[in-house]
C-alpha positions in Angstrom: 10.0 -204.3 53.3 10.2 -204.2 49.4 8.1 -206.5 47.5 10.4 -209.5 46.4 8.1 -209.6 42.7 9.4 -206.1 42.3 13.1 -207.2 42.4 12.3 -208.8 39.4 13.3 -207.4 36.1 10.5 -206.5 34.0 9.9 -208.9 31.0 7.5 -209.7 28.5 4.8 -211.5 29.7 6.1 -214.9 27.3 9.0 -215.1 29.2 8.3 -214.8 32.8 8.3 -217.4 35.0 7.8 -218.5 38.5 10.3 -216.5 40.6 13.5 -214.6 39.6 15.1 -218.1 39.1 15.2 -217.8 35.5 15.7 -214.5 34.0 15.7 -214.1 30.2 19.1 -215.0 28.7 19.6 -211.6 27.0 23.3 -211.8 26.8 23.8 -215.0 25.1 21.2 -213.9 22.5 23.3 -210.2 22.1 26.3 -212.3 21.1 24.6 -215.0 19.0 22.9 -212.1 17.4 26.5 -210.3 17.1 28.4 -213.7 15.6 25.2 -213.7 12.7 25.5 -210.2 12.2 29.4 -210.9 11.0 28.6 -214.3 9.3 26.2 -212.5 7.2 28.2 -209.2 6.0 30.9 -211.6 5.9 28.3 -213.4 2.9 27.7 -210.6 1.0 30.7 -210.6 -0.9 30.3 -214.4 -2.2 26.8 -213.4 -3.0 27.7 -210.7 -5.0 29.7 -213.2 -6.9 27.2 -215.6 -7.2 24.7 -212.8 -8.5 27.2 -211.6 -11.5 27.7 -215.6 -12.3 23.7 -216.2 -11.8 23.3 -213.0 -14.5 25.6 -214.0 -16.7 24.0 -217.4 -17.3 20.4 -216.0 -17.4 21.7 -213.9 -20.4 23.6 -217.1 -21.9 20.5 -219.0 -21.9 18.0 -216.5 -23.5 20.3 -215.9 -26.5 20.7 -219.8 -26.3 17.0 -219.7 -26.8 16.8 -217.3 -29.0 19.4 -218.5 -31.6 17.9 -221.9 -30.9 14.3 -221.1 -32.8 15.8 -219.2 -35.1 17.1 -222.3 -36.0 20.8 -220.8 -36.7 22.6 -222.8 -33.5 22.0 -225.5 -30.9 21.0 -224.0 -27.7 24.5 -223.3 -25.6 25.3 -226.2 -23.3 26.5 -223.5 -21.0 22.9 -222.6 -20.4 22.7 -224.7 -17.4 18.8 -223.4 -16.1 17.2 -225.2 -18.3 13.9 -224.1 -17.5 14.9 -220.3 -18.8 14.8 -222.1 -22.5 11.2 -222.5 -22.1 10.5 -218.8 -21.7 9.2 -216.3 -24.1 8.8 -218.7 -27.2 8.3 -215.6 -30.0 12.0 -213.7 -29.3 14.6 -215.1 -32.3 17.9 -214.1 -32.5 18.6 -211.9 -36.0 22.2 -211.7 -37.4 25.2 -213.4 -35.2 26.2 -215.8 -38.3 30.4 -215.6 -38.0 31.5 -212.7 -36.3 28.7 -210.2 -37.2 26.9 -208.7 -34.4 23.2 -210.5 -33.3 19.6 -209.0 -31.3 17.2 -210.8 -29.9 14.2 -209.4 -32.1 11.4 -208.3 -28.7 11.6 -208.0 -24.9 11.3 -211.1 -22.8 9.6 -209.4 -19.5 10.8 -212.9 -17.1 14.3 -211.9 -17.9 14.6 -208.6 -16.3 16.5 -209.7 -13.8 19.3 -211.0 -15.5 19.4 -208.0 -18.0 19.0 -205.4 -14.9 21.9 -204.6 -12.7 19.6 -202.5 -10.4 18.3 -206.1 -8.0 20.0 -209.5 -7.8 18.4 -212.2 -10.2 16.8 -215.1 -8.8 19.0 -217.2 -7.1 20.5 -215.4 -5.4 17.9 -213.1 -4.5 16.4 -216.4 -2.7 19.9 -217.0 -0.6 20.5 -213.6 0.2 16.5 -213.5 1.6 16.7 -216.6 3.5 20.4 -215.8 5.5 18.4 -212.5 6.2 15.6 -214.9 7.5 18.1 -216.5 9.6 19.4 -213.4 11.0 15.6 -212.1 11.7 14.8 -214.7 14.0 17.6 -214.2 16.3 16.5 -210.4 16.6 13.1 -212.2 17.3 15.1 -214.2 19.9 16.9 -210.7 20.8 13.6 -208.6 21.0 11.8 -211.0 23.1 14.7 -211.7 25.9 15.1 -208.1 25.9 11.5 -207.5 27.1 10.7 -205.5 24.7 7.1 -204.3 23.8 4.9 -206.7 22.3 4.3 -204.2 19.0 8.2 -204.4 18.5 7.8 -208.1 18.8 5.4 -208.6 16.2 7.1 -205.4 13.9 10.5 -207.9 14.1 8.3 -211.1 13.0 6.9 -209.2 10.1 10.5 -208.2 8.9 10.9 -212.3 9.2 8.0 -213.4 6.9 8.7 -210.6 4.9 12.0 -212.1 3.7 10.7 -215.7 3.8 7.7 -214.5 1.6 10.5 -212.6 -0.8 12.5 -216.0 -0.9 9.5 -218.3 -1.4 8.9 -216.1 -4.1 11.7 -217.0 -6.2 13.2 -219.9 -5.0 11.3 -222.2 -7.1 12.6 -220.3 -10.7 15.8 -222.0 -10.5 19.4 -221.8 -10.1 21.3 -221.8 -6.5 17.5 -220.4 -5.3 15.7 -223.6 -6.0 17.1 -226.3 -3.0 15.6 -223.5 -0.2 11.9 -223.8 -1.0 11.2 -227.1 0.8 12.6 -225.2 4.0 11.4 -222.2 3.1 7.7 -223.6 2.7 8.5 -225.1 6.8 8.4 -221.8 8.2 4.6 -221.7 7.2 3.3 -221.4 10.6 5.8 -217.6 10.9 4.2 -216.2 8.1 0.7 -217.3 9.6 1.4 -215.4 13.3 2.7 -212.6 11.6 -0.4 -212.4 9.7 -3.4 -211.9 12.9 -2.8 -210.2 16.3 -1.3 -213.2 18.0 -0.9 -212.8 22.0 2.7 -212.3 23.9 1.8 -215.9 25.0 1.2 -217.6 21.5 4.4 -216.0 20.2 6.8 -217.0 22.7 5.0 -220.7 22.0 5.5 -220.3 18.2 8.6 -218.8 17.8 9.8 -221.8 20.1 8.2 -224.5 18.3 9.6 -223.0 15.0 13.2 -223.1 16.1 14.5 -226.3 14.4 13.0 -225.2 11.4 14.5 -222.5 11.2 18.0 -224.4 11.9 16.7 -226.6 8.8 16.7 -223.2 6.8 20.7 -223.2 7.9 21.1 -226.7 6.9 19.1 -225.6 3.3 21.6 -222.6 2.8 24.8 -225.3 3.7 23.4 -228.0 1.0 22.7 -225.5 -1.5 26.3 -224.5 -1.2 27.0 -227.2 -3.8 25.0 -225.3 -6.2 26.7 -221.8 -5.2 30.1 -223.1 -5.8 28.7 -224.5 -9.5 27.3 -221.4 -10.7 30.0 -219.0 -9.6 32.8 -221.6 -11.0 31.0 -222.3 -14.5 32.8 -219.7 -16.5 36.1 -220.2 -15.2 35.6 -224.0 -15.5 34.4 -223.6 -19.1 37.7 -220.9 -20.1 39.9 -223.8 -18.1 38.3 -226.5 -20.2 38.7 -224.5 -23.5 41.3 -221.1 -24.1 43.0 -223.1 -21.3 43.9 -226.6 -23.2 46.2 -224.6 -25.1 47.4 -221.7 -23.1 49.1 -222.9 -19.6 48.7 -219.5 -18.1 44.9 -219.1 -18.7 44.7 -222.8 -17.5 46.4 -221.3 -14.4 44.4 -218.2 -13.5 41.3 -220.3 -14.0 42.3 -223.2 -11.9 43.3 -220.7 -9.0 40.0 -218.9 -9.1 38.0 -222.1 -9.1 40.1 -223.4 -5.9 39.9 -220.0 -4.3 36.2 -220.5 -4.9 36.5 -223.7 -3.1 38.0 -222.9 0.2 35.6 -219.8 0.2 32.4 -221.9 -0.4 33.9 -224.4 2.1 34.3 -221.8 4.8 31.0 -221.0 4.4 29.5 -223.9 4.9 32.0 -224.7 8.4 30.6 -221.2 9.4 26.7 -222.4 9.2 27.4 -225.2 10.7 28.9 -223.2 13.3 26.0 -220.9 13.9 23.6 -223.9 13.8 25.0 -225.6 16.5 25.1 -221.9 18.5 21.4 -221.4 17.3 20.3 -224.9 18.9 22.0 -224.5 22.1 20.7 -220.9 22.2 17.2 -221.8 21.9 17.5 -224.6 24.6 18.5 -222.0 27.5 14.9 -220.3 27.1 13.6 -222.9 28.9 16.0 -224.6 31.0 18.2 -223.2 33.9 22.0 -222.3 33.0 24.7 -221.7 34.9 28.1 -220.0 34.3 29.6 -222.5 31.9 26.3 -222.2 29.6 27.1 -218.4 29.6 31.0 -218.8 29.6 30.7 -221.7 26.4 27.9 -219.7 24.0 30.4 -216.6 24.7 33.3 -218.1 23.7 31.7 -220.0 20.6 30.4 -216.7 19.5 33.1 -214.7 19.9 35.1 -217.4 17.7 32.2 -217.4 15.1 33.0 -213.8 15.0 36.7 -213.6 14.5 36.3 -216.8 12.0 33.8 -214.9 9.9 36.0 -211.7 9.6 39.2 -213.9 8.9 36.5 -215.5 5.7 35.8 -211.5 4.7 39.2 -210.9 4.8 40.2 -213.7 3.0 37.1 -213.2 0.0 38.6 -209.4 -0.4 42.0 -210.6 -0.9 40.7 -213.6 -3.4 38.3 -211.4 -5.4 41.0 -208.5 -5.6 44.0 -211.1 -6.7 41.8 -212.5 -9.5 40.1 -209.0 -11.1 
């Protein structure tokens, strides 16, 4: 007579428990991980946006700045970060009196990233980060259900520190980065485990304890919409409030971009809210028995998260295509 342990499927150690009676919900975790996989390519497109709006005011502000201690001009009330006045205090602006070109007169080093197309600036660089967080700790999730070696476990929770540590890094400097730090700064105890040779045991303890934090990151990314949907709607706010007073088709290309913008930032934030809620019940099957209608419900949320968030990426390509 077979041994009834060995009828049961092999797991990591974190996971097993008493019997067979709970096996690992890897399934769930495949969709959930599926659903975030489409919410976040479905992203990148808005976040491409917000990274051409997030440059465009980095470069307002310096020569804002600049023309500001030359003592030619009032700094630009279109530079909106106003901490970017602050920086590199010896660069004046030279010429740009009428309609005659003007330089800034040396290099400010801080603004690189405004000047460089080759990396996102700041802001966005800290969203882009953190939804990668997001999406790293359900392949944590993922990893661990699956039984997976402990190495890979650990390799997966480096890849998540990693991109908290990136975020952290420059979600402080301002812009649509700056309302992610608090949560960013939550996930403290991540970056520590990923830091020493934690056991199976201590990671499936951990990465459980850390799970409505992370959902807190989620809840970050959905308040700092409000911020998102400011920078990427400043310049077609400022033409609408300007060239637009006096020309009633620029008025109208403006105010349909700034619209678009809404419904697409509004999407995004029903779609976090939507993976949050999948996240949480998720998480609470690790530990408690489930039945048919836990399976049957997290598949059929997913698989809506999923169609929703390719209906929003075919929606963004139609707006950003209709208004170029």
């Amino acid at each position: 007579m077979k041994n009834t342990a060995a009828l049961c499927l092999p797991v990591l150690v974190a996971f097993a428990l008493s019997g067979c009676a709970t096996p690992p919900p890897v399934a769930e975790v495949r969709m959930v991980a599926k659903a975030f996989d489409n919410l976040s390519a479905a992203s990148q497109p808005l976040l491409d946006d917000l990274a051409l709006a997030e440059r465009a005011q980095g470069k307002s502000a310096a020569e804002a700045r600049a023309r500001q201690r030359a003592g030619d001009k009032p700094a630009s009330a279109n530079a909106t970060m106003d901490h970017l006045l602050q920086r590199c205090p010896g660069i004046l602006m030279l010429g740009g009196e009428g309609n005659e070109p003007g330089v800034q007169n040396s290099f400010c080093i801080d603004d690189s990233y405004y000047y460089s197309e080759l990396a996102d600036p700041p802001g966005t660089r800290a969203f882009r980060q953190a939804l990668a967080a997001v999406g790293d700790y359900t392949q944590l999730l993922l990893v661990l259900a699956e039984g997976r070696n402990i190495d890979e476990a650990k390799g997966q929770l480096q890849v998540l520190a990693g991109n908290v540590g990136m975020a952290l890094e420059v979600a402080g400097g301002g812009g649509a980065g700056m309302a992610l730090g608090e949560a960013l700064n939550a996930l403290d105890p991540l970056i520590a485990l990923a830091a020493r040779d934690a056991t199976a045991e201590e990671l499936r303890r951990v990465v459980s304890q850390e799970s409505p934090k992370v959902r807190e990151l989620v809840t970050a990314l959905r308040s700092a919409a409000s911020e998102l949907f400011r920078t990427v709607t400043e310049a077609p706010l400022a033409r609408f409030n300007t060239e637009g007073l006096t020309k009633p088709e620029v008025a109208r290309v403006e105010a349909q971009r700034i619209e678009s913008y809404r419904a697409g930032v509004s999407s995004y934030v029903v779609l976090l809210d939507q993976y949050s809620l999948l996240l949480g019940d998720l998480v609470m099957v690790y530990d408690k028995p489930r039945g048919a209608a836990t399976v049957a419900s997290l598949a059929e949320r997913s698989a809506q998260l999923s169609a929703q968030a390719d209906a929003w990426r075919r929606a963004l390509a139609a707006m950003r295509t209709g208004l170029r």
